[in-house]
C-alpha positions in Angstrom: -44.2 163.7 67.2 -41.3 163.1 68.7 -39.2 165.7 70.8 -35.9 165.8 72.4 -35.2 168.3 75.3 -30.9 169.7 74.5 -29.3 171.6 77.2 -26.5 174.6 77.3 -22.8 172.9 77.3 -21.4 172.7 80.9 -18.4 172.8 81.9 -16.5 173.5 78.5 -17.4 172.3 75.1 -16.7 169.1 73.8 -13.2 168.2 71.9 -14.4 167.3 68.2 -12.4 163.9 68.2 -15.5 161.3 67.6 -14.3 160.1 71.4 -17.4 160.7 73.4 -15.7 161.0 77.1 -15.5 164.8 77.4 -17.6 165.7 80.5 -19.9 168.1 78.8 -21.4 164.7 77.4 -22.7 164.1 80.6 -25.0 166.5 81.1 -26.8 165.5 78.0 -29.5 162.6 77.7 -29.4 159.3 75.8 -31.9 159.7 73.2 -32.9 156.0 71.1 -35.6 153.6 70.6 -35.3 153.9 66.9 -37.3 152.5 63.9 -36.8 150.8 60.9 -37.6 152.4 57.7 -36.5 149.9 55.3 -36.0 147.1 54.3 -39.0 146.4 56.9 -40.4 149.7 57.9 -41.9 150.0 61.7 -40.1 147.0 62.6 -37.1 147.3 65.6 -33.9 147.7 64.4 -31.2 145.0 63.8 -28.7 147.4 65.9 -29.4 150.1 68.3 -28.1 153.6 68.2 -28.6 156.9 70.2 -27.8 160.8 70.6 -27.2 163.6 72.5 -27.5 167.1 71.7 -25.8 170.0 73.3 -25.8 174.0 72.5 -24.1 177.5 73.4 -24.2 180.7 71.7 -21.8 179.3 69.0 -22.7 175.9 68.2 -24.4 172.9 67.8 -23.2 169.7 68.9 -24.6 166.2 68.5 -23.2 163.0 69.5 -24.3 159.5 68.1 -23.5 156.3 69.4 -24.1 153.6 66.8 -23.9 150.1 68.5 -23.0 147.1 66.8 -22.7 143.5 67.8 -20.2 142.7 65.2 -17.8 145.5 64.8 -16.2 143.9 62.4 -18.5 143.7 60.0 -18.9 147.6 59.7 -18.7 149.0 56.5 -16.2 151.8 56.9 -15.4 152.7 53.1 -13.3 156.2 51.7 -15.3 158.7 50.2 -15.3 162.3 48.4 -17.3 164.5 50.5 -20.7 164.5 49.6 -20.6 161.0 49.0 -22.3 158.5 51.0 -20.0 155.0 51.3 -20.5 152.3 53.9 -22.1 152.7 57.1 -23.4 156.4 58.2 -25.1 158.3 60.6 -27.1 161.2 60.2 -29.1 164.2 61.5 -31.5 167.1 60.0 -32.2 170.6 61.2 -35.3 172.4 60.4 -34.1 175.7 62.7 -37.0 178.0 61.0 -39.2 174.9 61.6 -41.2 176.1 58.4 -41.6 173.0 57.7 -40.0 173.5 54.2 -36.0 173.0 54.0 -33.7 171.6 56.7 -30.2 171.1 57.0 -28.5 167.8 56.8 -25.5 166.9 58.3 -24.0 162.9 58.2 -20.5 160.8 58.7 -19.6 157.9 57.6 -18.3 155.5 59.8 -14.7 156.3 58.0 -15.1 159.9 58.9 -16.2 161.1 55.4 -18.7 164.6 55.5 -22.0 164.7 53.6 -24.1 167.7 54.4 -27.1 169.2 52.2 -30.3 171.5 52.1 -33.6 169.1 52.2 -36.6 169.7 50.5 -40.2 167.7 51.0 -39.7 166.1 48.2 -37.7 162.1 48.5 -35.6 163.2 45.4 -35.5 167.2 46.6 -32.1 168.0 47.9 -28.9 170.2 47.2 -25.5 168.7 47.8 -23.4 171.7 46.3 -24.1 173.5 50.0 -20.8 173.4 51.7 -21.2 174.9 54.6 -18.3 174.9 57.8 -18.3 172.4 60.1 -16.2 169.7 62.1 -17.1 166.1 62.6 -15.1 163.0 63.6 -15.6 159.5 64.1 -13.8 156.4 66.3 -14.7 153.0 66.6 -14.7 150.8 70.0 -15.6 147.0 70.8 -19.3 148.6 70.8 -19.6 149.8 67.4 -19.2 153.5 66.4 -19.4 156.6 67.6 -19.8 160.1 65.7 -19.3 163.7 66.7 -20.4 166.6 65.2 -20.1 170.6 65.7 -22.4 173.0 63.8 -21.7 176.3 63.9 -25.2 178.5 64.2 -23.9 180.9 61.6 -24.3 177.8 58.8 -28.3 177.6 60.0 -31.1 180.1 59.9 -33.2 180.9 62.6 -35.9 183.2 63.8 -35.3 186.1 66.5 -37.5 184.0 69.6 -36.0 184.0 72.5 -37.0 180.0 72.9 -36.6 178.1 70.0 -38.3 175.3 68.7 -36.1 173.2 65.7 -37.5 170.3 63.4 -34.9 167.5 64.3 -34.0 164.1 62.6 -31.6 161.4 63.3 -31.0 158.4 61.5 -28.7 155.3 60.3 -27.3 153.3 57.6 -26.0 149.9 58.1 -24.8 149.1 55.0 -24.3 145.2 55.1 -27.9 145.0 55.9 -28.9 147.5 53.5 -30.9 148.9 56.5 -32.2 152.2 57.1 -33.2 153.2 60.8 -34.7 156.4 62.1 -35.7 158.2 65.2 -38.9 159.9 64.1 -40.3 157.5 61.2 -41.1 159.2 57.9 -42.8 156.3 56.0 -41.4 155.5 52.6 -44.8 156.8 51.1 -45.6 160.0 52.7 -46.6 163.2 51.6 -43.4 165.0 52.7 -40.9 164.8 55.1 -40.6 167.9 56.4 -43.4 168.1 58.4 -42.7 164.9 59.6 -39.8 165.4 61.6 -39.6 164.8 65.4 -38.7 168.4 67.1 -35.7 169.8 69.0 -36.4 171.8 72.3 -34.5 173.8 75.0 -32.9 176.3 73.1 -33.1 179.6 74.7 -31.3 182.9 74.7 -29.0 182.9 71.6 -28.2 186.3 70.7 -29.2 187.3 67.1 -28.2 185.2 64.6 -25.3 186.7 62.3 -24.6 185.4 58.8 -20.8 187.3 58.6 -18.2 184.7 57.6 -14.5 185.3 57.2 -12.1 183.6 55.2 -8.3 183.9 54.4 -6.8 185.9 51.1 -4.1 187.2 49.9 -3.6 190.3 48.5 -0.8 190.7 46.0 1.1 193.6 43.9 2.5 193.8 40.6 4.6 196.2 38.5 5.8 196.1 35.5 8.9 198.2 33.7 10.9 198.0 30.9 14.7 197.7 30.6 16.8 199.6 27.7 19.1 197.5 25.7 22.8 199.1 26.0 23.8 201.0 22.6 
């Protein structure tokens, strides 16, 4: 099992712009090395990609640097949210690490959102979840990159004061029809919750809140009738 070590977000956080030069990004480590899952599972992949994770009592924030040697050639296609089109990037959240449901969260490489609930199952997951949350994409002579805040309000998550989170990352490269993860689940497993690599480090948030507001208006109306002259 696989397991990446975050840290807490120094100086400030990052600016959700899919640009990854803020300098909180440079406290964080390169994580890669990943794996094909299809078309030809365990082998390398045809293009390498990374992350970083950062936290702070708010958020989450992952960073994903999707290389490509022919920039060109990526597939960066409109979508409706909840829609994967072209080339995307990915990661999954178990925060109660139950080993159950996780959270996923993905861009495309045209900035389009896709998020959903996971469950073991390969056909198990809910795309009518909605939950807040900012990402961005840009594109360089490298290839992609992809930025993502997650509020913690959006994920549930037990009272310890050092957490321990399920964690996934992966990649689509859509010209290949390639698949590419960090912590391989084999296409024939016996599911993929438990499978998932782990995210450490997280320590101290305060207790987690599920309050969200949003914006109304709040209208009056009267009604009276008029007499006709005689």
């Amino acid at each position: 099992k696989r397991i990446y070590k975050t840290r807490r977000v120094e100086p400030a956080p990052p600016t959700i712009d899919g640009v990854l030069d803020d300098p909180a990004w440079q406290n964080a480590i390169w994580e890669g090395d990943f794996i094909q899952r299809q078309p030809y599972e365990g082998k390398p992949p045809s293009q390498q990609t990374a992350f970083k994770i950062l936290y702070d009592d708010r958020n989450l924030y992952v960073a994903i640097r999707a290389h490509d040697t022919e920039p060109d050639r990526i597939e960066r296609r409109l979508s409706r949210r909840d829609t994967i089109e072209g080339d995307s990037v990915g990661i999954d959240i178990d925060s109660y690490n139950d080993k159950r449901t996780g959270f996923e969260f993905d861009l495309t490489a045209s900035g389009g959102k896709i998020d959903l609930i996971l469950g073991n199952g390969e056909t198990e997951w809910d795309t009518t979840w909605d939950p807040v949350w900012d990402g961005k994409v840009a594109h360089d002579e490298k290839g992609w990159t992809a930025e993502f805040r997650v509020p913690l309000s959006q994920l549930r998550f037990g009272p310890q004061d050092e957490q321990v989170w399920g964690l996934h990352a992966w990649r689509w490269i859509d010209r290949f029809q390639e698949e590419d993860q960090w912590q391989l689940i084999p296409r024939q497993n016996t599911g993929r919750m438990h499978q998932l690599g782990e995210l450490h480090g997280i320590r101290g948030l305060p207790s987690p809140r599920r309050l969200e507001l949003l914006p109304h208006v709040v209208g009056k109306a009267s009604s009276f009738s008029i007499s006709s002259p005689s």
